[in-house]
C-alpha positions in Angstrom: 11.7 -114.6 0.5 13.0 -118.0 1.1 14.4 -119.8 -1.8 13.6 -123.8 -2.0 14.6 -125.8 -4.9 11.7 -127.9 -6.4 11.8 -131.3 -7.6 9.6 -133.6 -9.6 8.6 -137.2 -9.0 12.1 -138.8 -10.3 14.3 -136.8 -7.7 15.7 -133.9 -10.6 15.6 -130.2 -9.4 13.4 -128.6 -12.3 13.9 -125.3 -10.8 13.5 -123.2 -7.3 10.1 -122.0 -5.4 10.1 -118.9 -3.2 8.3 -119.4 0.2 6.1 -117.0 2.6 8.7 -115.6 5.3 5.9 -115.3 7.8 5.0 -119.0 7.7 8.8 -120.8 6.8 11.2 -118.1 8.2 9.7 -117.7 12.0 12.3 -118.2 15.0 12.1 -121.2 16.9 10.1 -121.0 20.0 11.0 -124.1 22.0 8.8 -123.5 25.1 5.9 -123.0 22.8 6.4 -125.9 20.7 6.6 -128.2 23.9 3.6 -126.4 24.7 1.9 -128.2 21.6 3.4 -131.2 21.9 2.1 -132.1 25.3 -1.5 -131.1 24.6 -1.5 -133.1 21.3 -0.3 -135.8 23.3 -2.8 -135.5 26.3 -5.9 -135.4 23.8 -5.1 -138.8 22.5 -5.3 -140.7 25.7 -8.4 -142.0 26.0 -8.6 -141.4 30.1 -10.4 -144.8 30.9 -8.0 -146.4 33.3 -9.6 -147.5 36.6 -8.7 -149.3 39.8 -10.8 -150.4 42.9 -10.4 -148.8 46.2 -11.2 -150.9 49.5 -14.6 -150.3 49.4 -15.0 -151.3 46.0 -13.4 -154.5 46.0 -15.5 -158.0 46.6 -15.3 -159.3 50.2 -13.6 -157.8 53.5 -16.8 -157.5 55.2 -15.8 -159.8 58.4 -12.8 -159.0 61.0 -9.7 -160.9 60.2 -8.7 -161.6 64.1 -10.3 -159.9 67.2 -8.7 -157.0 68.2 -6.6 -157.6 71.5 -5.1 -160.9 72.5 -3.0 -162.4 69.3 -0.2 -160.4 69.6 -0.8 -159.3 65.9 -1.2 -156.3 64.4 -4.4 -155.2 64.7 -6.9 -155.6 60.8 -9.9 -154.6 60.0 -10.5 -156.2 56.7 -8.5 -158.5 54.2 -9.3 -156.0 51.5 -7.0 -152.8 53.2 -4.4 -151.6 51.0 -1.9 -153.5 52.6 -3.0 -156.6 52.1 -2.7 -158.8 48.5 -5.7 -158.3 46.8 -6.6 -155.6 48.4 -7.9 -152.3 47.2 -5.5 -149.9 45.9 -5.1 -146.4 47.4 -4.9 -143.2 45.3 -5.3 -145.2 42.3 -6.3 -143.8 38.4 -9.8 -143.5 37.9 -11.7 -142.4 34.5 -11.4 -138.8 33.4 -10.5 -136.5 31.0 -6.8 -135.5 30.3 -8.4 -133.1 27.3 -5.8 -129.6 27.4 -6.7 -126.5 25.5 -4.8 -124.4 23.8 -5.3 -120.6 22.1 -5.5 -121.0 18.4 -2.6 -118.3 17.9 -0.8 -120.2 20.0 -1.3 -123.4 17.4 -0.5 -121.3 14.5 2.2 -120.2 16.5 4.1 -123.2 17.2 3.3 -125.1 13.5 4.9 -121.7 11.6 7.9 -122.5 14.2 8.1 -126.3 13.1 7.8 -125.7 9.3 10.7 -123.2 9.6 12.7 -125.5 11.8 12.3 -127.9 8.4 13.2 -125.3 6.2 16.4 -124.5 8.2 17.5 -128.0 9.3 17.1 -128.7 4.9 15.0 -131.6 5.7 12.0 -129.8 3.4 11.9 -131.6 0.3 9.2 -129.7 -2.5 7.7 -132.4 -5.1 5.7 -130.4 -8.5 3.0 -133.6 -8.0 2.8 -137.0 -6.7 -0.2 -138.0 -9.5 2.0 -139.9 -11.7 1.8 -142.7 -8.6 -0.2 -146.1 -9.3 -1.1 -146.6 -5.6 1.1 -149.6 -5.6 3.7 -149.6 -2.8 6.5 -150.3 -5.1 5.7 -147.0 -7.1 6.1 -144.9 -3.6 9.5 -147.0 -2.5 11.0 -145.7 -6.1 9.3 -142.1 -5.9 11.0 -141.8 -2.0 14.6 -143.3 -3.3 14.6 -141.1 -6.3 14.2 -138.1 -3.7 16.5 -138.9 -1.3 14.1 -139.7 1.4 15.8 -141.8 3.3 14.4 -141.2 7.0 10.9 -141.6 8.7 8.8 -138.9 6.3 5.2 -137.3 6.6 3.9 -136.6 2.7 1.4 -133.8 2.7 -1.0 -133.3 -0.2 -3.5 -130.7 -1.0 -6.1 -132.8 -0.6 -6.9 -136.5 0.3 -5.1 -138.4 -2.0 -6.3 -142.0 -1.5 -3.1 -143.3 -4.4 -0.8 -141.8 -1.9 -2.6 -143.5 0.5 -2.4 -146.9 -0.3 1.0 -146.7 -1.5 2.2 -145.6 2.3 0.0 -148.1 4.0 2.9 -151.0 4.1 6.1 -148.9 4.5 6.8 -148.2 8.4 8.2 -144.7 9.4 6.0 -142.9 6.8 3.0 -141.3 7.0 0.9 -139.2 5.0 -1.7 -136.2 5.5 -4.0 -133.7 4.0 -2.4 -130.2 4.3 -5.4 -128.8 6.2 -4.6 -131.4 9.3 -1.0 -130.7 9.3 0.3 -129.9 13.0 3.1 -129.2 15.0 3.1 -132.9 16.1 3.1 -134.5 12.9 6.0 -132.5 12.1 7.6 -133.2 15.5 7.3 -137.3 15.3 8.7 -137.4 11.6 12.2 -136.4 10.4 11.6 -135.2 7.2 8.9 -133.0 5.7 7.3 -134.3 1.7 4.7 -131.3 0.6 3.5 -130.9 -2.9 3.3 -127.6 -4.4 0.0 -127.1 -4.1 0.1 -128.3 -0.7 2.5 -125.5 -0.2 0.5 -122.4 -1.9 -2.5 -124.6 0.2 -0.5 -123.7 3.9 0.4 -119.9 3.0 -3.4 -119.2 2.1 -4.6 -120.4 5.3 -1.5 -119.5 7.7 1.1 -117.3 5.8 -0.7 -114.5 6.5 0.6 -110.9 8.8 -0.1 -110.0 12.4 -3.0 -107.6 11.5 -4.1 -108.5 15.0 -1.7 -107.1 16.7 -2.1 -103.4 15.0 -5.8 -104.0 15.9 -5.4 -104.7 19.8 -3.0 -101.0 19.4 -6.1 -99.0 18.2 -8.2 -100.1 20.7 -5.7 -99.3 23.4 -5.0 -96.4 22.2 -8.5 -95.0 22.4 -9.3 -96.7 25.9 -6.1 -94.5 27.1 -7.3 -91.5 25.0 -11.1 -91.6 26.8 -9.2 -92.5 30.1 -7.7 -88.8 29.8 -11.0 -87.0 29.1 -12.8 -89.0 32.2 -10.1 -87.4 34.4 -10.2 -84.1 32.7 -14.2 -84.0 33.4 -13.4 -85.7 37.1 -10.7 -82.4 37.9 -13.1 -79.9 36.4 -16.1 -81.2 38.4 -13.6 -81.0 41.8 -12.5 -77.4 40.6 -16.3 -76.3 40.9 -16.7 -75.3 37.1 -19.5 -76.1 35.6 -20.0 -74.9 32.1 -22.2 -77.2 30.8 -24.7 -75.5 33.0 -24.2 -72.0 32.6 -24.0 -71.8 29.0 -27.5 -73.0 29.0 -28.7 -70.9 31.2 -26.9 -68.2 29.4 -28.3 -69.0 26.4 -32.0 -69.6 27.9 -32.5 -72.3 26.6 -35.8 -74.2 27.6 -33.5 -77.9 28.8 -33.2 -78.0 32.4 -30.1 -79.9 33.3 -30.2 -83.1 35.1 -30.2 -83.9 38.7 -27.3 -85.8 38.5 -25.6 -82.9 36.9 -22.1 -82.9 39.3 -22.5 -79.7 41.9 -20.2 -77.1 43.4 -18.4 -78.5 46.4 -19.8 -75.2 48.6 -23.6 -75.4 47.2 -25.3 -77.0 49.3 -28.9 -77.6 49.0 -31.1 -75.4 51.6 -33.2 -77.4 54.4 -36.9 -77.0 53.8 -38.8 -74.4 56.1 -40.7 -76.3 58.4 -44.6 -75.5 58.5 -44.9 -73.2 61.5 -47.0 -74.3 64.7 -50.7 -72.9 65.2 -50.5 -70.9 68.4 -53.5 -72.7 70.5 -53.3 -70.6 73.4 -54.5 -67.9 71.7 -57.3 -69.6 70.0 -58.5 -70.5 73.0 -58.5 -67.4 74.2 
């Protein structure tokens, strides 16, 4: 377990908290982080820029110059792409920039950022923040008082609309419900405010093993384990034993076996006599 030292409102260390390994002690994965970041990024753009191509843009419809006999360059229309005001070619149009990304992966890369925190000491553990007024001035004192010095993100449990309001005028801080905390947020601010609750909050819903994992085993293990039988039944069936069959018969048992039921290599099944001819000769005779 991790050890964190916990702090009220007025910056003194009232004692120390132990934290979840499997949520604030997970290595750094720096490709899977960047990962994050750029979808988070790319779902925020809105995707509506737009330009005008030749044929979209007003005019153009008449020759410049005839073709031969100017000693110009020959034109089609004032609106090509090389012309000023012309249309633009290869230009943005609307669409989506929306990226997806596996939810394991998102858990992945937000245990990864919360134990960068922890590492880099730039996790700071406050008992409450209700002894706030909502005032601005209250949260300025709260923040000095813990050494908070950077661009911050407060989490809380829950909304907290006094912690709220009393963020709303200072700049490089931000505040957010523990339940929408991300691997961005974490990313864009320096250092990490959570209450406690916030905290116990996080390892409920994340801090939790890789039960998964032992899961995905089992079911390998019996796909291999079948995988062995179907060839032990496939060699058998080549070798020309088929026991299935005889004990039945053996036993006398009223069950016919299938047609499908796998054959001897040598059987072969026996032509059909053909229905002999009537000799007419003689029956006209």
């Amino acid at each position: 377990m991790i050890e964190v030292q916990l702090k009220n409102i007025d910056g003194q260390t009232i004692g120390e908290v132990s934290l979840s390994e499997s949520l604030f002690a997970v290595p750094f994965n720096s490709s899977l982080v960047h990962q994050a970041m750029v979808m988070y990024q790319a779902n925020r753009r809105q995707g509506t820029h737009s330009t005008k191509t030749r044929s979209e843009v007003a005019g153009g419809g008449a020759k410049p110059w005839r073709q031969k006999g100017t000693g110009r360059a020959r034109q089609g229309s004032i609106r090509s792409p090389q012309w000023r005001h012309g249309g633009i070619t290869f230009g943005p149009k609307p669409r989506s920039h929306r990226k997806l990304m596996p939810k394991k992966m998102r858990l992945m890369a937000l245990r990864c950022m919360l134990s960068q925190k922890v590492k880099d000491e730039r996790l700071v553990l406050v008992d409450q923040l209700d002894a706030l007024s909502g005032s601005t001035k209250s949260m300025v004192q709260a923040l000095k008082s813990l050494e908070v010095n950077r661009s911050a993100l407060v989490v809380t449990k829950g909304s907290n609309q006094d912690v709220v309001r009393s963020t709303n005028n200072i700049p490089k801080i931000k505040t957010m419900p523990v339940n929408l905390l991300n691997a961005e947020a974490l990313l864009s601010k320096e250092i990490l405010v959570m209450t406690m609750d916030a905290v116990r909050e996080a390892e409920g819903m994340w801090g939790k093993g890789l039960e998964s994992e032992v899961r995905l085993g089992t079911v390998k293990t019996k796909v291999t384990s079948s995988k062995t039988k179907a060839e032990e039944t496939t060699e058998a069936v080549a070798e020309g034993t088929t026991e299935a069959v005889a004990i039945d018969d053996s036993v006398g048992s009223e069950v016919k076996p299938k047609r499908r039921v796998a054959r001897k290599v040598s059987d072969k099944p026996k032509p059909r006599p053909r229905a002999k001819k009537k000799d007419t000769e003689a029956e006209k005779s």
